[in-house]
N, C-alpha and C positions, 0 to 999 in steps of 0.2 A: 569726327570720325566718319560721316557720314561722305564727306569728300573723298575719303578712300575708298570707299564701300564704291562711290560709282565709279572709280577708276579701276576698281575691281571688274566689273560688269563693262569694262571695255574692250573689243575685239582684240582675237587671243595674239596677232602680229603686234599693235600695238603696245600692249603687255611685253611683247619681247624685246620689240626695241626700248624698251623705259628702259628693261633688267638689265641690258647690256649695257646702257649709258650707267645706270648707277657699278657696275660692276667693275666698268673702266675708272670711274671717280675714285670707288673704292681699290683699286688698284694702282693709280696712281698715286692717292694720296699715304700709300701703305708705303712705295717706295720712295717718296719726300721724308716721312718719318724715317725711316732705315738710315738714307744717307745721314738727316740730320743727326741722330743718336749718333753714326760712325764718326762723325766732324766734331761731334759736340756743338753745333751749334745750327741756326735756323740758317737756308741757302736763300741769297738774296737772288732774285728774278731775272738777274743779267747768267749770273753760274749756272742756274737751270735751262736756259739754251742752249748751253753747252751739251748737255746732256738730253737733248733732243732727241737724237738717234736711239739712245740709250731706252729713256723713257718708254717711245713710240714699240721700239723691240718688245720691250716688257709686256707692255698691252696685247701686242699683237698673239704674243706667244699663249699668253692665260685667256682670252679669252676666246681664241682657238680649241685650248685643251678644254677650257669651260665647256665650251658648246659640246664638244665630241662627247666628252663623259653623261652629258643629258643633264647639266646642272640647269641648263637656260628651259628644257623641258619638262620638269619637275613642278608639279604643282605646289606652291608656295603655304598652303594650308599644311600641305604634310613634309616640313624639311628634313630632310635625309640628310644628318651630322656624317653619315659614313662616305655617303656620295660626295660631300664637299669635303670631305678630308682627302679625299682620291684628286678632287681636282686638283683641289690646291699644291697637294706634295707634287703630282704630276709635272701643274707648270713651273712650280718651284725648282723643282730639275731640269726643265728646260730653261729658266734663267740663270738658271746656273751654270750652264752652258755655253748662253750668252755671253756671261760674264766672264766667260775663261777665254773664251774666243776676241769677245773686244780690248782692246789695249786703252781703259780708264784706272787711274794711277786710282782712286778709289776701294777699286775689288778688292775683299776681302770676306770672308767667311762668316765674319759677325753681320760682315753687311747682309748677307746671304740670309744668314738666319732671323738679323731682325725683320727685313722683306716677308719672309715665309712667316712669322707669327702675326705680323700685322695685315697681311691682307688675310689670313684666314678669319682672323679676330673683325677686319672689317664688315666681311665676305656673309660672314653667318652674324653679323651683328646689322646690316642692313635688312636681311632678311627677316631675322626677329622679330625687327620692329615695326615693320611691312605687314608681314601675318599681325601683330597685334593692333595695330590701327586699322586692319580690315576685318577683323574675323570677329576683337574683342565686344562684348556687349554692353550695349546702352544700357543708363540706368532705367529706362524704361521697359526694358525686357532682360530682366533679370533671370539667373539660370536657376532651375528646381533641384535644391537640397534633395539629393537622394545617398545610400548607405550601401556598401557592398559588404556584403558575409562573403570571406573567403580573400584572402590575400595574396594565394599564389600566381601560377602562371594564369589560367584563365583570369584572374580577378585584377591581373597588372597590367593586362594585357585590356580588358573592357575600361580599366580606368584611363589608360593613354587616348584610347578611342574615343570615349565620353568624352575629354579634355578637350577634342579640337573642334569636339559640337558647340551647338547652340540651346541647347536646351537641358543638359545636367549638372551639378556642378558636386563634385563626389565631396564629402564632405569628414568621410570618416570609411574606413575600412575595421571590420569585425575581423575575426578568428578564432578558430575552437584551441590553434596550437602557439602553445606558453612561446615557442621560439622565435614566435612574429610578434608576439603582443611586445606593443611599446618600441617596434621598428619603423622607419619609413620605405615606403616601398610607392614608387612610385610620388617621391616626393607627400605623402601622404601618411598619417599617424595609423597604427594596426592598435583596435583595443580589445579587449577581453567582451566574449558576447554575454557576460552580464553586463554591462555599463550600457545594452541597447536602448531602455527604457530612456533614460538621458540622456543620451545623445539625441535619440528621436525628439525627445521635447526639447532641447537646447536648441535644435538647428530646424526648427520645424519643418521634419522630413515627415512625407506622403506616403515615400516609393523604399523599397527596400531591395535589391539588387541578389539576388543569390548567384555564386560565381562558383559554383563548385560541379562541374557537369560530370565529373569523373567517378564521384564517390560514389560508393552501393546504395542501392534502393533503400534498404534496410537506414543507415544513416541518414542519408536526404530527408525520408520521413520523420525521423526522431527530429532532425534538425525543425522543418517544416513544422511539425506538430508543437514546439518549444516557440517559433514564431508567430502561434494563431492570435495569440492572443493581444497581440502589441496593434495597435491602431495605426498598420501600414497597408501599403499594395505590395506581395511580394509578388517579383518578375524574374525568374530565372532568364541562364544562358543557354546556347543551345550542348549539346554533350559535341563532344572529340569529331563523333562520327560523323556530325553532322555537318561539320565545319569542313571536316577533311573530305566527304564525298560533294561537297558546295551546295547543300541542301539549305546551309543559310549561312551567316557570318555571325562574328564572335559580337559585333555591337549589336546584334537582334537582339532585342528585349522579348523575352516570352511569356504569357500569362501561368503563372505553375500549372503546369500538365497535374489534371486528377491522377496521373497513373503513380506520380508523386509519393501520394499519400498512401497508397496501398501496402506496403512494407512488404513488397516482395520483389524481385528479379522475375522479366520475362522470361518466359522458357525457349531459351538457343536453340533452332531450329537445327535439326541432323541435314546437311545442305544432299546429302544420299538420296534421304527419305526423300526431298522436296522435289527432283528430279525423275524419281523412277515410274510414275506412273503419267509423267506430263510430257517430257522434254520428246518430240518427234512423234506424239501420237494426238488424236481427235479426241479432244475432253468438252463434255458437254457438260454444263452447270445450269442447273433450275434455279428459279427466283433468284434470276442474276441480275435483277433491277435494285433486290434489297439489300441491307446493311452487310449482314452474312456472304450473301452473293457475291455482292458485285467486286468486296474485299477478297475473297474468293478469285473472281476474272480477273483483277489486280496482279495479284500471288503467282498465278497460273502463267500470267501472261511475261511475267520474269524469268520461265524455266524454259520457256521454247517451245509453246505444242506447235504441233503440223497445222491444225484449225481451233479454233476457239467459237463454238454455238453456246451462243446467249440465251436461252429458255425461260422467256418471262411475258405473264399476263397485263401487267402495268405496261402500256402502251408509252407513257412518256417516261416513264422510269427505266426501259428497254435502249431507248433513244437516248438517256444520259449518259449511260456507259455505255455504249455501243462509239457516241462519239469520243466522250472520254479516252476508250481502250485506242483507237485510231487514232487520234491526238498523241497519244504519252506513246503509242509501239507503233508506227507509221510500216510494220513490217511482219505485223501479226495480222495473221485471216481469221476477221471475226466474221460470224454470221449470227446477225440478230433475227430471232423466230420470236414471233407473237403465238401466245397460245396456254392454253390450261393445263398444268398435271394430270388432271381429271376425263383429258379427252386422250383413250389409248389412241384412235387413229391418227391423230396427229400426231403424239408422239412417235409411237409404231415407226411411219413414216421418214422421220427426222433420221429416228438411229439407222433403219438400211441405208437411207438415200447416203448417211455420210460415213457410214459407217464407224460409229463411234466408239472406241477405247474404254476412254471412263469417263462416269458420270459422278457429279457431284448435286445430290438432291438438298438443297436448301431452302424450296417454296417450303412455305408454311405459315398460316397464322398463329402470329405467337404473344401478341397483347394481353395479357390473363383477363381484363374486365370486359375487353369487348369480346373475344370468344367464350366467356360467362355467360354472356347474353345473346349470343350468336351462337350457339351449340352444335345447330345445321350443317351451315358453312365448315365451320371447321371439323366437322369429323368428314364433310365428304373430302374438302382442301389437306387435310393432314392426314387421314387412313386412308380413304381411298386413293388420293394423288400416289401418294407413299408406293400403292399397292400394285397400281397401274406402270407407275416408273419402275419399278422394280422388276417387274412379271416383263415389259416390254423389253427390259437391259437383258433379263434372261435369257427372251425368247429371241435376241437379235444379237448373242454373242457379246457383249460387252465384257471387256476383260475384270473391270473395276466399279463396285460400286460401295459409295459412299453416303450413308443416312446422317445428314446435321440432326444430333436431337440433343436434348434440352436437362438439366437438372431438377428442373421441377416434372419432369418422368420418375423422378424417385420417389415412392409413398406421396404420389400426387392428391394434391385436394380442390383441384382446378380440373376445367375440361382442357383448357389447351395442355397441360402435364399430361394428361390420359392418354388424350389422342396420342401424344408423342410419344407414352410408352405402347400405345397399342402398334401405332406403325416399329416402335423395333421390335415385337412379338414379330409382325408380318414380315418384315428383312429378314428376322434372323430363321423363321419359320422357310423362308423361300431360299437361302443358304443353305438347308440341310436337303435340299434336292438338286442343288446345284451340283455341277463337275468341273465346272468352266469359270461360272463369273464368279469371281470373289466378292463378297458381299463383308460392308463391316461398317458398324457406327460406332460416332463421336459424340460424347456426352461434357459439355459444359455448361460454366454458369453463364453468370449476368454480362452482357458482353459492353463496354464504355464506348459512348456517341453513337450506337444502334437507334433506332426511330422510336424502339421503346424504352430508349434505359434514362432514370431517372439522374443523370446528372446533366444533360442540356437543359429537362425541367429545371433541375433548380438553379442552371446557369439565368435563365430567362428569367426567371423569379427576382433573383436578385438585381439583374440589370433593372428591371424594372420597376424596382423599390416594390412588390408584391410580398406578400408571405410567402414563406418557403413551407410546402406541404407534405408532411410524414406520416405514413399513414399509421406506425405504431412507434413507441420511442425503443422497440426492444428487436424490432426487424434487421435484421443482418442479411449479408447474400455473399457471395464468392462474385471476383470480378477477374476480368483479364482484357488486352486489347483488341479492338477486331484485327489488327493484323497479325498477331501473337493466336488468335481464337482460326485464322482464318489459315496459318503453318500448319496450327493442332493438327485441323481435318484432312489437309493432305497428306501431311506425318501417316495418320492414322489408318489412310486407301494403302500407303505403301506399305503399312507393319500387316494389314490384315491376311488373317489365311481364310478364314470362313466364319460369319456369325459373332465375332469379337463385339462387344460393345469396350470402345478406349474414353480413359477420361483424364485429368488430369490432375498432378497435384499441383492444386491452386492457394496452397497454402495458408493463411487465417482468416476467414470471413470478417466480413467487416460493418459494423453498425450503422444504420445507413442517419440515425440521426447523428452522429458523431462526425460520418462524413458533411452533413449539411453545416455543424458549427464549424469545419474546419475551411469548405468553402465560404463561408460567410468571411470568418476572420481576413482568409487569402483574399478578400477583394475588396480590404481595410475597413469592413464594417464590425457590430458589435452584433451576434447574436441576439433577439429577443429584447435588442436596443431601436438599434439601426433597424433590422429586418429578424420580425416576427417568425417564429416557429411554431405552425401549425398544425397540432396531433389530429387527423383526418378518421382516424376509424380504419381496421384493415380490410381490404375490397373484397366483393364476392371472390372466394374461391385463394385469396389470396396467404399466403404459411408465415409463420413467426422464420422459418428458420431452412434453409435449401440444404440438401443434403445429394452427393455425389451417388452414394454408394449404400443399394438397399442392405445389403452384409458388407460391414469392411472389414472381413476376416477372411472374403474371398475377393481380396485384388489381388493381380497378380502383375509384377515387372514386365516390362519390353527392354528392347534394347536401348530405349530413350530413358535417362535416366526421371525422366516428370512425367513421363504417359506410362497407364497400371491400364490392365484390362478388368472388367465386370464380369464376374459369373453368374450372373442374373436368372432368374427362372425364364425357361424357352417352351414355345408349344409347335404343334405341327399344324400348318395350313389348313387341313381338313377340322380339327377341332376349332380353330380359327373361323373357319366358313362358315362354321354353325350359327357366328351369333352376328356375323359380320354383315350377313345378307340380312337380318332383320335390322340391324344399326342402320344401313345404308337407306332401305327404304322410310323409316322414321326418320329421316336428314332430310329427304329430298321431300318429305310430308309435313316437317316440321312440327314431331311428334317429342316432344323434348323429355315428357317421363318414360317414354320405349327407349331413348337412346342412353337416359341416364340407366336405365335399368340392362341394357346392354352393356355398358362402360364398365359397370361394375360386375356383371357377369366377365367382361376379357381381365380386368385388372380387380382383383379380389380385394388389391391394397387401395386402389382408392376410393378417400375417404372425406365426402365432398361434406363444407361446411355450412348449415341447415339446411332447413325443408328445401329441396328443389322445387324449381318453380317454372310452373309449365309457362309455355312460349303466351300464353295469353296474357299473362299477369305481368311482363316484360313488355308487351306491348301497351298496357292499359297506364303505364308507367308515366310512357312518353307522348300518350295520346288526349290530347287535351279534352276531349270530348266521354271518353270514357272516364277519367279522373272524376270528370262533375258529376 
């Protein structure tokens, strides 16, 4: 077979002249069979000169129409039964034609019809066995038993596609529905998915195929959650949407998306909301370098603004998406600004020079263990930033403004939760003096693939044959996606009227040790087998359990059937100022019991877990010198 392979790999004119010599063989030798069948009997080599003319026509005419219809142009790995059936009946008409026009005492309609079955039968029977002497596999590279769940259109359609590879070989198709079990479909057996266990050991499969991109989240999960356990690799296909807008194809193997497992539906973006405060105006976005952000500039930069200002401290993370956004909208005006939340003249600046619309504040340090120990930084980075961006959108006309905050601003036990509920005290505080800018936050959870969220941790864990680390077996959190988290907050600029805190229903919290056995399973290992599960301890400052909403007796609807607004207790600026000028100067002094002692003077609720520990003792931690 190897002699095919290199005749495969020889220049593509050559290749056509072979096709065309075998094409005439097979054309010829199609109408020596016809006459003979019409004679009963075999033509001896003096009669067939006769029929010279005859012959020579016939050729002429099919492989004429051959070429026209793109049969000679058709890659021979993927034969199109439908395309050679067009050729063939084609030329068959025109010999038929022929044959009425020539005066051979022969013509006759059987002759006609045995012609037309035998060169099609020849026609797609050379082909066949062309693709199978080229394509088929040595027994030295033999193809990987793998299993498809799901046997309709998608799952018929990845098994046709699999089949003319080199590296699968389907071995069995699953289904949940009684009306395929024990069908063939695609030439292939459909079985009940309890029979998976066996199959998998009879046919020693690895890989596991999920082919169902259509069905609800809610399903997918049950289904996924019912496969953890089986010692495969499951690989999903990509969904409808994806296929249809060419974002990938139906042979793409995928790794199960986490977003899988979370048993809920994204929240459908209102395409109204996404539009009204973007399309044809100047939207500025802070910490548009980070996860939040730059999903954010993404989002923004699909609705049409007039300019897009990039507002980020991370010099090389500025410059990712800055070239990213130029790259993917070759037709959007980005403007990348180097610079800090915390510096009003710079900001100041930004907003007259371009006179900007809305803002979308997303700088923030949001890591719970390092802003544990970093107390400083982030209250000047998340209060004060917050304070400054906001007073500046005020004082410079912005129509829109929009605070990213956080879940763990709920009966926080962290400084990054505090800070973040003390910055929406200060928004919504600077909203109640407002006439102009519309001021309003967004409150969500844990966001999936952000720099801080723990499922790339335990992607990398596992790659790595590491233990996978939890820090409690009883920790739960609400999750959603950043592009899904990154709709929320625009949603939420266009609902607001003044002061709203928006948040969402994110529907059932999820166990975060539950979720590590269920990635372990999906990447065909055994929990606490294969890869150890390590209980860590819960980290400073860090909660058993996140919660949306400090009263859920005062959420109230929007017109978005999954975003409720917060009625959250509110203060005024002036009683704010009171405790905020001593916070700020203990930040920048590095005075960590004045500012925890201010934290808890703005936020009554929070309720930090043990002794606080002044910045000395944090320091003597990591200093080798002090330790001795």
């Amino acid at each position: 077979m190897d002699v095919f392979r290199q005749l495969a790999r020889l220049p593509r004119r050559f290749k056509l002249y072979l096709l065309w010599f075998t094409d005439v063989l097979a054309i010829t030798t199609a109408l020596y069979i016809a006459l003979a069948l019409t004679n009963h009997q075999l033509l001896p080599m003096d009669n067939l000169l006769a029929y010279g003319p005859f012959i020579l026509g016939n050729i002429l005419i099919k492989t004429v129409v051959f070429y026209a219809v793109g049969l000679h142009r058709s890659v021979l790995k993927y034969i199109n039964a439908d395309l050679l059936w067009k050729g063939v009946v084609l030329s068959s008409v025109g010999f038929g034609l022929l044959l009425s026009l020539l005066p051979y005492p022969d013509y006759s309609f059987v002759l006609w019809i045995n012609d037309f079955v035998w060169t099609f039968l020849l026609v797609l029977g050379i082909r066949s066995l062309a693709r199978f002497l080229v394509y088929s596999e040595s027994l030295d590279h033999p193809k990987r038993p793998v299993i498809i769940y799901g046997a309709g259109t998608a799952g018929s359609q990845l098994a046709k596609t699999l089949a003319s590879g080199r590296e699968f070989k389907i071995v069995a198709f699953v289904d949940d529905n009684p009306q395929l079990q024990s069908q063939l479909v695609a030439g292939i057996l459909v079985y009940n998915p309890v029979l998976l266990p066996k199959l998998i050991d009879d046919h020693t499969v690895e890989i596991l195929l999920l082919a169902m991109p259509s069905i609800p989240k809610q399903e997918q999960a049950a289904i996924l959650n019912s496969l953890s356990s089986l010692p495969v690799t499951v690989k999903t296909v990509p969904t409808l949407e994806e296929i249809v807008s060419g974002q990938t194809m139906i042979n793409t193997l995928l790794p199960v998306n986490i977003k899988d497992l979370l048993n809920r539906e994204e929240v459908l973006p209102d395409v109204s909301l996404l539009s009204r405060n973007i399309t044809g105006k100047i939207v500025l976005v802070t910490g548009a370098g980070g996860s939040i952000g730059s999903e954010l500039c993404r989002q923004i930069a699909l609705q049409h603004p007039q300019q897009l200002i990039l507002y980020e401290l991370n010099e090389f993370a500025l410059y990712k998406i800055d070239l990213e956004l130029r790259e993917t909208f070759p037709r959007l005006t980005c403007i990348p600004c180097l610079g800090s939340v915390t510096d009003l003249t710079r900001m100041a600046s930004i907003l007259a020079q371009y006179q900007v619309n809305t803002v979308y504040h997303a700088a923030a340090y949001k890591h719970v263990p390092l802003v544990e120990d970093n107390a400083g930084p982030a209250v000047l980075n998340n209060i004060l930033g917050t304070q400054v961006v906001a007073e500046a959108a005020l004082s410079h006309g912005v129509d829109t403004f929009v605070l990213i905050s956080t879940d763990k601003a709920v009966r926080p036990t962290n400084i990054m939760g505090t800070t973040k509920r003390v910055a929406e005290l200060i928004v919504q505080a600077i909203a109640n003096r407002s006439s102009s800018t519309r001021f309003s936050i967004v409150r969500f959870g844990n966001v999936l693939g952000s720099t801080g969220s723990v499922v790339p941790r335990f992607t990398d864990q596992i790659r790595s044959g590491k233990a996978v680390t939890v820090t409690h077996p009883e920790v739960t959190r609400y999750f959603m996606s950043i592009p899904e988290a990154a709709r929320l907050v625009i949603q939420a600029g266009a609902l607001g009227r003044q002061g709203e805190v928006f948040l969402l229903d994110m529907g059932k919290p999820v166990k975060i040790y539950d979720l590590a056995q269920q990635m372990i399973y999906l990447s065909g290992l055994t929990p606490n087998v294969d890869v150890p599960i390590e209980i860590t301890g819960l980290r400073p400052g860090e909660k058993l359990y996140e919660e949306l909403l400090i009263d859920r007796t005062k959420a109230a609807p929007t017109q978005h059937p999954k975003i409720f607004t917060a009625q959250d207790r509110t203060t005024n600026l002036v009683d704010l100022d009171l405790c905020l000028d001593p916070l700020f100067q203990a930040a920048q002094q590095n005075d960590t019991l004045t500012m925890m002692h201010c934290l808890q003077t703005l936020v009554p609720e929070y309720q930090p877990q043990g002794k606080v520990r002044p910045l000395a003792s944090i320091q003597a931690r990591s200093d080798p010198d002090q330790r001795a």
